[in-house]
C-alpha positions in Angstrom: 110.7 121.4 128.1 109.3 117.9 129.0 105.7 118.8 129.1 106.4 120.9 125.1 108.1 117.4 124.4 104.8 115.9 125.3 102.7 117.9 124.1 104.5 118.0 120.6 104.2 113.4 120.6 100.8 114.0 121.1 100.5 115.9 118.4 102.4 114.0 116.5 100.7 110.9 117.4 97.2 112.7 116.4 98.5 113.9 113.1 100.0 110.1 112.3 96.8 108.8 113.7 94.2 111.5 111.1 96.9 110.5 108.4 96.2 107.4 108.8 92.2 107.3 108.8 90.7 106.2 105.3 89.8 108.6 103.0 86.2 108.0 103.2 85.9 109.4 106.6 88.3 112.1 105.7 85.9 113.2 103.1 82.8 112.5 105.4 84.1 114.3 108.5 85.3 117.3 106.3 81.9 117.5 105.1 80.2 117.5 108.5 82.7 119.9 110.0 82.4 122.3 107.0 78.3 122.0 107.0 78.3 122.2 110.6 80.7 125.3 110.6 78.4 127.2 107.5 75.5 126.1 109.0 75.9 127.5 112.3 77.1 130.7 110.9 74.3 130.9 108.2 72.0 130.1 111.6 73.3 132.3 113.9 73.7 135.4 111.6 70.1 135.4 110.3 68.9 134.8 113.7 70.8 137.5 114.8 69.2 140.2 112.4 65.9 139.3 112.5 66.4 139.2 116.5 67.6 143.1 116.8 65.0 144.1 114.2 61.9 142.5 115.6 62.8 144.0 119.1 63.8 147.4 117.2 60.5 147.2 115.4 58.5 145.8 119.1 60.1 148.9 121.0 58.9 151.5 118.3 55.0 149.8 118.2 55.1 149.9 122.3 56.3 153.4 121.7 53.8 154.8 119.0 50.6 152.5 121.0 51.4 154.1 124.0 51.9 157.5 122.7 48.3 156.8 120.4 46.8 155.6 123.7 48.0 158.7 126.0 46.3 161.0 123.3 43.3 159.5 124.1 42.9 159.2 127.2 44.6 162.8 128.6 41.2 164.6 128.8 39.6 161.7 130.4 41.8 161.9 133.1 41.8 165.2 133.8 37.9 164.7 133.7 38.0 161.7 135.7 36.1 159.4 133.6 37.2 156.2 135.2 34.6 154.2 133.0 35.6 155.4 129.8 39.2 155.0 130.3 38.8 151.4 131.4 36.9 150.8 128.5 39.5 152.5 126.5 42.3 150.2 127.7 40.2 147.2 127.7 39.5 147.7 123.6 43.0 148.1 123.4 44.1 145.1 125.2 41.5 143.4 122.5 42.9 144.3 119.6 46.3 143.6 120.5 47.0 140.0 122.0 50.7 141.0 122.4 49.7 143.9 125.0 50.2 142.5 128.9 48.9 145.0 130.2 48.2 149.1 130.5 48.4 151.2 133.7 47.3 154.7 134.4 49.2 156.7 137.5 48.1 160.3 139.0 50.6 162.8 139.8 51.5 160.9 143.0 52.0 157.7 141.5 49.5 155.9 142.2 47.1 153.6 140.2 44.3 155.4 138.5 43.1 152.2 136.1 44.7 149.2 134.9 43.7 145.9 132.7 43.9 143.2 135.5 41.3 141.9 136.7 41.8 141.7 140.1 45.0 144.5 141.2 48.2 145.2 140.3 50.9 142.7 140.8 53.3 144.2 143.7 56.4 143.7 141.4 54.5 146.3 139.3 53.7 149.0 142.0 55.8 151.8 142.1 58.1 150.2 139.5 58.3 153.9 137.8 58.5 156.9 139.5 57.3 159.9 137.4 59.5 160.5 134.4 61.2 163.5 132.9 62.1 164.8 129.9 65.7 162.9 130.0 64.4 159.5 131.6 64.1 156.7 128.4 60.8 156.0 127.5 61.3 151.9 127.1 62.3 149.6 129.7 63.1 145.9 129.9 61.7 143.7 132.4 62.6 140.0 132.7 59.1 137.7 133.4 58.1 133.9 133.4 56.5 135.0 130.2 59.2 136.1 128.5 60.8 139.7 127.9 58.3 142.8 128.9 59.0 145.8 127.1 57.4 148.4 129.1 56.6 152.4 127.8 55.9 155.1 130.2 54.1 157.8 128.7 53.6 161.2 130.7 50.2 162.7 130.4 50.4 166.4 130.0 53.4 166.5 130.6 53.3 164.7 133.6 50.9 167.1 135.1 47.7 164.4 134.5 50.1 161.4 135.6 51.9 158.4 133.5 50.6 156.3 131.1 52.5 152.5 131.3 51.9 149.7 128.5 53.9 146.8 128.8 53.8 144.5 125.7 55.8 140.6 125.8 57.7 139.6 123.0 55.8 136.4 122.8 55.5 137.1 119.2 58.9 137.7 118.3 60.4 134.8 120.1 57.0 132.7 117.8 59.3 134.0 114.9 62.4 134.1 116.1 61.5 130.3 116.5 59.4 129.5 113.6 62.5 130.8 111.8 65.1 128.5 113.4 62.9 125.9 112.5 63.1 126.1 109.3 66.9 127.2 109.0 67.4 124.0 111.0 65.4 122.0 108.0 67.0 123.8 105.2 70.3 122.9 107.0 69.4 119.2 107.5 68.6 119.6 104.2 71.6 120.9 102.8 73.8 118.7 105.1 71.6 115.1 103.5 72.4 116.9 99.9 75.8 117.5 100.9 77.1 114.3 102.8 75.3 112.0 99.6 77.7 114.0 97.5 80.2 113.7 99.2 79.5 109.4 99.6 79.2 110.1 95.7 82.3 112.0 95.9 84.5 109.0 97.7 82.5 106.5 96.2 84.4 107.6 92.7 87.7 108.5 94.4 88.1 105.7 96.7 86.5 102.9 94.0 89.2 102.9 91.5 91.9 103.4 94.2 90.7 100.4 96.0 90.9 98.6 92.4 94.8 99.8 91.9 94.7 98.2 95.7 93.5 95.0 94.6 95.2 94.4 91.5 98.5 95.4 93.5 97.9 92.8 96.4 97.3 90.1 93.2 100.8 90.9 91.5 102.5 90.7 95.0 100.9 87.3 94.9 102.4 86.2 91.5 99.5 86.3 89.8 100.5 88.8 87.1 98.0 88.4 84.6 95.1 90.4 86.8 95.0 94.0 85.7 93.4 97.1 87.4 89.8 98.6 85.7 90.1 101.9 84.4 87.0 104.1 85.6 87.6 107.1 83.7 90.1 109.4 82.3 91.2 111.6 85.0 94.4 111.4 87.4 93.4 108.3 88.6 92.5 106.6 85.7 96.0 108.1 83.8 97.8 106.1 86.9 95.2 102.6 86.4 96.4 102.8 82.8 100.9 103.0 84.1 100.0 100.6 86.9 98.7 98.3 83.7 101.7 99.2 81.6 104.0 98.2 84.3 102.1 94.9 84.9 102.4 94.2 81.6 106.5 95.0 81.5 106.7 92.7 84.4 104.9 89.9 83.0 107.1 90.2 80.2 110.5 90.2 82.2 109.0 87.2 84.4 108.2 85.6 81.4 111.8 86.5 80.2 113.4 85.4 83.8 111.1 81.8 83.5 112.3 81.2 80.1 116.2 81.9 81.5 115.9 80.1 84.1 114.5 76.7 82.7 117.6 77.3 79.8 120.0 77.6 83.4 118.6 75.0 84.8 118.2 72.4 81.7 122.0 73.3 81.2 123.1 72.9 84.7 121.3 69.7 85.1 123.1 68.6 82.0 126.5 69.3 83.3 125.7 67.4 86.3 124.8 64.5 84.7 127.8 64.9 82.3 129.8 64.9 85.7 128.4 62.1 86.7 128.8 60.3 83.6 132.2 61.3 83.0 132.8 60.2 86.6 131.2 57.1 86.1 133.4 56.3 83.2 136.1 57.6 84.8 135.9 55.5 87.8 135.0 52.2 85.4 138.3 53.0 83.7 140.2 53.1 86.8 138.8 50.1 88.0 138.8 47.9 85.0 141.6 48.8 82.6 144.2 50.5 85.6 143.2 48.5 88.2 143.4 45.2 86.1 147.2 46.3 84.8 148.1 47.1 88.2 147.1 43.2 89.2 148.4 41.7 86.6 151.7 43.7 87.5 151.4 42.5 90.9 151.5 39.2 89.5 154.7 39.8 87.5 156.3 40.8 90.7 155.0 38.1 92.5 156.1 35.3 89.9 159.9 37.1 90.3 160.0 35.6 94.5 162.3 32.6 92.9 165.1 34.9 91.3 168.3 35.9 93.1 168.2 36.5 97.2 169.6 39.9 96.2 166.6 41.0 94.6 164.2 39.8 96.7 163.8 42.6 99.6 163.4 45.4 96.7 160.6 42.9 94.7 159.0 43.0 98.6 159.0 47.2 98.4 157.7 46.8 94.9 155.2 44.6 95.6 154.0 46.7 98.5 153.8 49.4 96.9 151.9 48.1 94.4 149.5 46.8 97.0 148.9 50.2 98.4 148.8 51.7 94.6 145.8 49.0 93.7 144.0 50.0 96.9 143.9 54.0 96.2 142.9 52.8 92.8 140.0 51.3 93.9 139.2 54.5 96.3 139.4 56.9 93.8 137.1 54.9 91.5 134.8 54.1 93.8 135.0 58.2 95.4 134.7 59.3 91.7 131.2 57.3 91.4 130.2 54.0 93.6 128.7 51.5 92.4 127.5 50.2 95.0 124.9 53.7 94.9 123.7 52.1 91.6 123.2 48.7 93.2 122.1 48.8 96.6 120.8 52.5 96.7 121.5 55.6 98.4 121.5 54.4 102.2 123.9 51.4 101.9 126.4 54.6 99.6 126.0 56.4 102.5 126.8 54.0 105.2 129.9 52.7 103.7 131.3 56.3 102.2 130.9 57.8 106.5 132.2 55.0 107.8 135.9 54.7 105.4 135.6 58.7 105.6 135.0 58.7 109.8 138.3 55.6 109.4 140.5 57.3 107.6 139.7 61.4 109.0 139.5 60.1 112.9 136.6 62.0 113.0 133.6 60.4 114.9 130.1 60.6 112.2 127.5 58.7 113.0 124.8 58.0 110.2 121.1 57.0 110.9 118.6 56.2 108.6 115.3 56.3 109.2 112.5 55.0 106.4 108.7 54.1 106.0 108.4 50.5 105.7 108.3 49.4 102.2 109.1 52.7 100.6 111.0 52.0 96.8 114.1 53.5 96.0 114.3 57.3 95.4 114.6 58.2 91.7 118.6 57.5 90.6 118.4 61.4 89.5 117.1 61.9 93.7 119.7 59.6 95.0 122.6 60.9 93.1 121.8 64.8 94.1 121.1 63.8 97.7 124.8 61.5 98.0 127.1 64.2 96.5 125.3 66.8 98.9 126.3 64.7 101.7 129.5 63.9 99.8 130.5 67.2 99.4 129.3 68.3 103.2 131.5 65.8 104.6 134.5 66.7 102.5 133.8 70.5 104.0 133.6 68.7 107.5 136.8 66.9 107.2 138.8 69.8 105.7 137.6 73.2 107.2 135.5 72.3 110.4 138.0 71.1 113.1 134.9 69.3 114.2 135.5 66.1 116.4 132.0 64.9 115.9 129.4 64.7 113.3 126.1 63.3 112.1 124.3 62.3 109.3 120.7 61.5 109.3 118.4 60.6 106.1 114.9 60.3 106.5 111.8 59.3 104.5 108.7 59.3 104.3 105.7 58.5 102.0 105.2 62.6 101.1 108.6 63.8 101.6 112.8 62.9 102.0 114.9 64.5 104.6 119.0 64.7 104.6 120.5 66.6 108.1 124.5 67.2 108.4 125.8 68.6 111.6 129.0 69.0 112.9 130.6 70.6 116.6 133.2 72.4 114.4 134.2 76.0 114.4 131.3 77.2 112.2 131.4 80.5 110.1 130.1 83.8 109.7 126.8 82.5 107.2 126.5 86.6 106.0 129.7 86.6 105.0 129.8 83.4 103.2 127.1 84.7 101.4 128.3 88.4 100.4 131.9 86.1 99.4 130.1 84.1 96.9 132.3 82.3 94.5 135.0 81.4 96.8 132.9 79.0 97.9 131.7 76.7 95.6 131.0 73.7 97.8 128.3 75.7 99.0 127.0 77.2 96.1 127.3 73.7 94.5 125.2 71.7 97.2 123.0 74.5 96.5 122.5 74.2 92.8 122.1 70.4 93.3 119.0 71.1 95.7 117.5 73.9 93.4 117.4 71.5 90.2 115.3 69.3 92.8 112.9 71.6 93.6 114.3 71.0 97.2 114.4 73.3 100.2 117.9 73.7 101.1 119.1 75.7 104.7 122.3 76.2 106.5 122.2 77.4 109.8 126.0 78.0 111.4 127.5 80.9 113.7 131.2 81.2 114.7 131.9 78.4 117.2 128.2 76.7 116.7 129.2 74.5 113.7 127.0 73.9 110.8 123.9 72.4 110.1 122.8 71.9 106.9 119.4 70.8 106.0 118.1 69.3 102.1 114.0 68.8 102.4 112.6 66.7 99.1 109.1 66.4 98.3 108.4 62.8 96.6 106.8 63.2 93.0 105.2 60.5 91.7 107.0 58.7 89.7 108.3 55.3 88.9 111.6 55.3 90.4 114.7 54.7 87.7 117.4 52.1 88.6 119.3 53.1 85.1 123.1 53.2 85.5 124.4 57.0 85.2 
């Protein structure tokens, strides 16, 4: 079982691996492996044929030469005429290049005349014994020249003695070659013809495909106005011209999204600074017209000290009351919008707001700021975001974390601000937060504040980690604005 496990991955790894290979050497290996396949077969079986016929067609010329040759020389032998019979096979040896050589036996096998020059070879001698009527005529013999086919002809019956003529098949193995050549060239031939078609082939498959690539790896990138070239009208093409269709559908809906988006923005941006207006106003109200009646009340009770002893402790309650009443007052107006942001900027707003916060929530927060030298004010639109961000992150702290210590660091720089809040509290599950949504509106608040920035704003917080939250401004250049919101 574990080696069929094995061998099945490895499978499966070639397969995922071939899959995988790019269509132009799909279409080129096909190719060769399909012209290699038909060539062989249109090489072998051609070969083949021509093989068993030349050698049929070799055995029946050794065969009717031999036979033509025994007819001609049977009287001489019976006569004896050594000389014409040597003549005889010497002629023949002439006309016929292919013919290795011709040997005449007597009865008793042994050699009447032959074409060497010198004698017999040994492996020749006695090589056949004096045939009958049911031995084969043709024999086979395997030389450094090649294939021998040998006929052994009885003279009179094999009364005069035997007649052998051995021809090579030098010749056919000349044409067996001469015709591999030129099956080899017509294949090589065929093969050029057939891989440039098939280049041809995935040039105009893999070209427009390649183009559908492109165009897709330019819309991934935003840039939705590139569309893919249509090539021609076939499959291909037909999917060029949807993949341009839904470009242009999804140029339209971003277009559509932009356009929403800017509208949600321009409006949320409007109700901030309405909130801040409105809390401006609010908090001028509270200070000047409340604030004002609730001192010059004070001073009513103040002027009543002379009156009867009886009254005096409760004008003392009053009056301490009132005391405490003028003070949260002042704390709500200045927690509803401070002015001191407008007049001495964010980091002073920031200092004073953690330290009354860290006083009055016994919560340790320490605050650093860190600025380039001689850096101007942020933009009031800058500021404002970046202090109720903070504002609002504290209020989480003090309320939700159970943290006893927190920090709060802004830094700037000539390219870029940087605000960082981190607590030791009890942190939260940040997934859940998020699939929870509106029941969190601090969050998704803080958020909104950063996106109408342009800024990058991260939390990072796990259960018993705390929180960390992280609001990254890039400067624009612009005059900074010290108007009153």
């Amino acid at each position: 079982m574990i080696i069929i496990s094995q061998v099945l991955s490895l499978l499966k790894s070639f397969f995922t691996w071939l899959f995988s290979v790019p269509i132009l050497l799909k279409i080129m290996g096909t190719g060769i492996i399909v012209a290699f396949i038909f060539g062989s077969v249109a090489l072998y079986q051609p070969r083949a044929s021509l093989s068993r016929t030349l050698y049929r067609i070799l055995e029946e010329r050794t065969i009717s030469m031999s036979m033509l040759l025994a007819s001609n020389i049977e009287r001489l032998v019976v006569r004896g005429d050594l000389f014409t019979i040597k003549r005889n096979l010497m002629q023949l040896m002439e006309e016929n290049p292919g013919l290795r050589y011709a040997i005449v036996e007597d009865r008793k096998n042994e050699i009447f005349a032959h074409t060497f020059e010198k004698s017999v070879p040994p492996d020749l001698v006695g090589l056949r014994s004096q045939p009958s009527l049911n031995r084969d005529i043709i024999e086979v013999f395997d030389s450094e020249e090649g294939l021998i086919f040998e006929a052994a002809i009885p003279l009179i019956g094999g009364n005069a003695g035997l007649l052998r003529l051995g021809i090579t098949d030098q010749k056919v193995t000349a044409e067996l070659s001469s015709l591999t050549r030129l099956l080899l060239l017509a294949l090589a031939f065929c093969m050029t013809i057939g891989l440039g078609l098939a280049l041809l082939l995935t040039y105009i498959l893999t070209r427009p495909i390649q183009n559908l690539l492109l165009a897709t790896n330019q819309i991934s990138e935003g840039k939705f106005d590139f569309r893919a070239r249509i090539f021609s009208g076939d499959e291909i093409g037909k999917l060029a011209v949807a993949f341009n269709k839904m470009a242009d559908s999804l140029q339209m809906f971003r277009q559509e999204v932009k356009e929403k988006e800017a509208i949600r923005q321009a409006l949320i941006e409007k109700i901030v600074l309405a909130q801040e207006e409105e809390r401006a106003s609010i908090a001028r109200d509270l200070h000047d017209q409340l604030g004002q009646s609730l001192s010059a009340l004070l001073l009513e009770i103040q002027s009543m000290r002379d009156v009867e002893q009886k009254y005096a402790d409760f004008n003392t309650k009053i009056e301490e009351k009132t005391y405490s009443l003028i003070d949260e007052v002042r704390r709500l107006a200045w927690g509803m919008h401070p002015s001191i942001l407008d007049d001495y900027g964010l980091n002073n707003a920031l200092a004073r707001y953690i330290a009354e916060i860290s006083k009055a929530s016994k919560i340790e927060i320490d605050y650093q700021y860190l600025c380039h030298d001689q850096l101007e004010r942020l933009p009031v639109r800058t500021e404002v975001t970046l202090y109720r961000i903070a504002q609002e992150a504290i209020t989480n702290i003090v309320r939700h974390a159970r943290a006893s210590h927190a920090s709060v660091i802004l830094m700037r720089s000539i390219k870029d601000s940087l605000l960082l809040i981190e607590d030791d509290g009890i942190g939260f599950d940040l997934e859940e937060v998020e699939r929870e949504g509106l029941s969190h509106m601090g969050l998704i608040g803080m958020r909104e504040r950063a996106t109408l920035l342009g800024a990058e704003f991260t939390i990072e917080s796990a259960p018993g980690n705390g929180v960390t939250i992280r609001v990254k401004i890039s400067q624009e250049e612009e005059t900074p604005c010290l108007l009153e919101l």
